[in-house]
Structure formats: structure tokens, C-alpha cells
N, C-alpha and C positions, 0 to 999 in steps of 0.2 A: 930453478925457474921453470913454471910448469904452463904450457903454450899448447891454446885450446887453434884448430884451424877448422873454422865453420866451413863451408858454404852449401852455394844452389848449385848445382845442376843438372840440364834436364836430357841431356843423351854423354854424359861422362867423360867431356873433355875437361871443364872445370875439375871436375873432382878427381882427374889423375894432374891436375896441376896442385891441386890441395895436400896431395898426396908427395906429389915431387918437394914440396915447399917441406915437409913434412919430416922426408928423406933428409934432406940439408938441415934443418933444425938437430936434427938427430945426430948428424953427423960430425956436428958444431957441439954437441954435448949439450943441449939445450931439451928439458923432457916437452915431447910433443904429442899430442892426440888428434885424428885426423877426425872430422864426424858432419855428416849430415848436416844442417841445420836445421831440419826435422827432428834430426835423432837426440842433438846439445839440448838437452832439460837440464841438466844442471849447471849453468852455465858460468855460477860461482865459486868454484873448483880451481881457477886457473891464474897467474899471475899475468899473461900477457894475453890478447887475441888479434889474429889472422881471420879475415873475413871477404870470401870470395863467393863469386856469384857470376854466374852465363847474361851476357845482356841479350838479349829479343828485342828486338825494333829499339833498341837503344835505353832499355829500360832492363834495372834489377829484375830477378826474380821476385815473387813476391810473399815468395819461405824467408827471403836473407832480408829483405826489407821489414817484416815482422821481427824476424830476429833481433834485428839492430831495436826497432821501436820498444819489442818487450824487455831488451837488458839495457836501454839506454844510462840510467843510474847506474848500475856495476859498469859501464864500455867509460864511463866520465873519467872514473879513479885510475883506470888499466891504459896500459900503453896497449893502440890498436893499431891496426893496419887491415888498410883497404884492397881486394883488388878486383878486376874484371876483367872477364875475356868473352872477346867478342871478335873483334875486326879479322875480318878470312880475307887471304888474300895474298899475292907478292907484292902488291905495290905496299910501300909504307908511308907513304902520303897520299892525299885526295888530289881532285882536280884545281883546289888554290893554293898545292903545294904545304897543308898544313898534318903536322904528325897524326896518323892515328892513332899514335897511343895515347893523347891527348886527349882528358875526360871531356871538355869542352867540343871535341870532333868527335866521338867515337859515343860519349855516355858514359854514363849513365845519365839520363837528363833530369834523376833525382838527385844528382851530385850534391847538391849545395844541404836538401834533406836528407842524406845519408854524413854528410860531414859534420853537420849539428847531431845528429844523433849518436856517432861516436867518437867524434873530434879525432878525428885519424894522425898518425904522424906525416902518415901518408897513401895514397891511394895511386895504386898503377893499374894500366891497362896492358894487358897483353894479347896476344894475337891467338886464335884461337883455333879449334876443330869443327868442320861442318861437314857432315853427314847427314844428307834429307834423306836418306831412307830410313835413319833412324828417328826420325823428330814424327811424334804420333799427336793425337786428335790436331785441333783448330788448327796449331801450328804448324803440323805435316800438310793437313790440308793448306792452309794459308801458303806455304813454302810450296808445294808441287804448283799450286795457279800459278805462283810467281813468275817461275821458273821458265814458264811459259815467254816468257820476255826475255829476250836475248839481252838487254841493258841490266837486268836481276839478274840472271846468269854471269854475267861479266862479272857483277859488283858484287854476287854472292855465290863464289865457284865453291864447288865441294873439294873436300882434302884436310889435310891438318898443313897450319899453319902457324904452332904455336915454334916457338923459338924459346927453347930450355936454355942454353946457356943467359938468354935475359930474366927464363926466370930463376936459376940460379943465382943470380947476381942480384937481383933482389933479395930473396932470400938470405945471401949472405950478410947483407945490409941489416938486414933485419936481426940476426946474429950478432953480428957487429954491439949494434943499439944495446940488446940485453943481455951482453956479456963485457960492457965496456967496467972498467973499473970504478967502484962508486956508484952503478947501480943498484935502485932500490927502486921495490912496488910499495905502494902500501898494505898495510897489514891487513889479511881477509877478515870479512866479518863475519 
């Protein structure tokens, strides 16, 4: 089983999650390639795909959101999985008490057209890294005005905030899936 893991990201917290997910695939016996979704051109190469992406203002990237639209027909036949990381922070819920990892609070708010496009098994969210000194044009700028505002600064502290053992445990999950007995992909064309 040969397991491609795209995604976006734009200062490298996503892609050491890509990475991590990568590690436990591997570890699992499962073959995996970690790659860009820039760099994935051949995107028909592979029996399963992982698909992650940094949200900004709650929205994909718009490397991974191409991605998904240009292989939509190959991601139909393949078992896929979604995920994103976005939400910074220690709180794990918002002010009505609702999960952030929850695509509906957190985003992506093309959820519902990213799910048509690669009918996921599943799609998670997980908690992510923010570093504004690294985040350059619009967005650095957009981020440093922000910041300016102590309710922005609350709601978007800088730090890594991702939690590995949940994405481990995902990841296993995902192992789980395509190492169960009686798994089958369909045959490449």
C-alpha cells in the first residue's frame, strides 16, 4: 500500500505535521511519501491519500484546494483523508463552549467543497503553530496590524500548539483502515 501525504503550508507547521503523519505510516509498515502539493505531479502513483493544509482566516490554502479540484476523478476511486491545522491556542473550545477541532467552528469554510471533491473518510482538525515573525507579504502584514489589538492577540497568541499525540492517534487510525484484513484499492490505471 503506497500512501502519498500532500499538503499546504505556508511557514512549516503543517508540513512537520505531514511529516509526523508520515513517520507513523512508516512505522505501521505502510509505504509513504511526504510531498508539497506543489511538488505532487504525479499524483497517480499511489493507493491511498492524506491531504493537509494551514487554514488562514479559516479558509484552505489555495495549493491544496487546487490540488484536490485538479485530481478530483483519481481522490473518487482512493480512500482519502482530510486534515487541517489551524486553531492556536490553550483553550479547546470557544466562547459557546463549542470544539475547535470541529470543521464547522474552526474551518475550513470550504468544508462541504473539499468533501465533494474528495469524499474523505475523514477530515480532522488539529491544533496548530503560529509564528508571526515568520508569516511574510499580505499575511505578515495583515497579522502584525492585527496584533495591534489585544482581543487578536488573545485569540491568536503565538507558540506551537499542535498536540502530537492526537495526531498520532489519528494517524494510527488511518493505519488501522489500510492494514485491516480484506483490504483492497482499486487497480491503478
Amino acid at each position: 500500500m503506497k500512501v502519498l501525504i500532500a499538503y499546504a503550508s505556508r511557514a512549516g507547521s503543517t508540513k512537520e505535521i505531514a511529516e509526523f503523519i508520515g513517520e507513523k505510516l512508516r512505522g505501521r509498515g505502510v509505504e509513504a511519501e511526504v510531498q508539497d502539493v506543489g511538488s505532487a505531479r504525479a499524483a497517480g502513483g499511489y493507493d491511498a491519500y492524506v491531504i493537509g493544509s494551514a487554514l488562514y482566516m479559516f479558509h484552505w490554502m489555495k495549493d491544496a484546494r487546487q490540488f484536490l479540484s485538479k485530481n478530483r476523478d483519481l481522490l473518487a476511486i482512493r480512500p482519502v483523508w482530510l486534515f487541517s491545522s489551524g486553531p492556536v491556542g490553550v483553550q479547546k473550545t470557544d466562547s459557546a463552549g463549542r470544539d475547535l477541532r470541529d470543521a464547522s467552528v474552526s474551518g475550513p469554510k470550504e468544508i462541504e467543497e473539499l468533501k465533494e471533491a474528495a469524499r474523505p473518510r475523514d477530515h480532522h482538525v488539529f491544533f496548530g503553530a503560529l509564528y508571526g515573525e515568520k508569516l511574510r507579504g499580505g499575511i505578515g502584514l495583515t497579522y502584525r496590524f492585527m496584533q495591534r489589538s489585544k482581543a487578536v492577540r488573545e485569540s491568536m497568541p503565538d507558540g506551537d500548539y499542535r498536540d502530537w499525540q492526537d495526531v498520532a492517534t489519528w494517524a494510527d487510525s488511518i493505519a488501522d483502515s489500510l492494514l485491516a484484513p480484506g483490504t483492497t484499492v482499486p487497480i491503478q490505471s
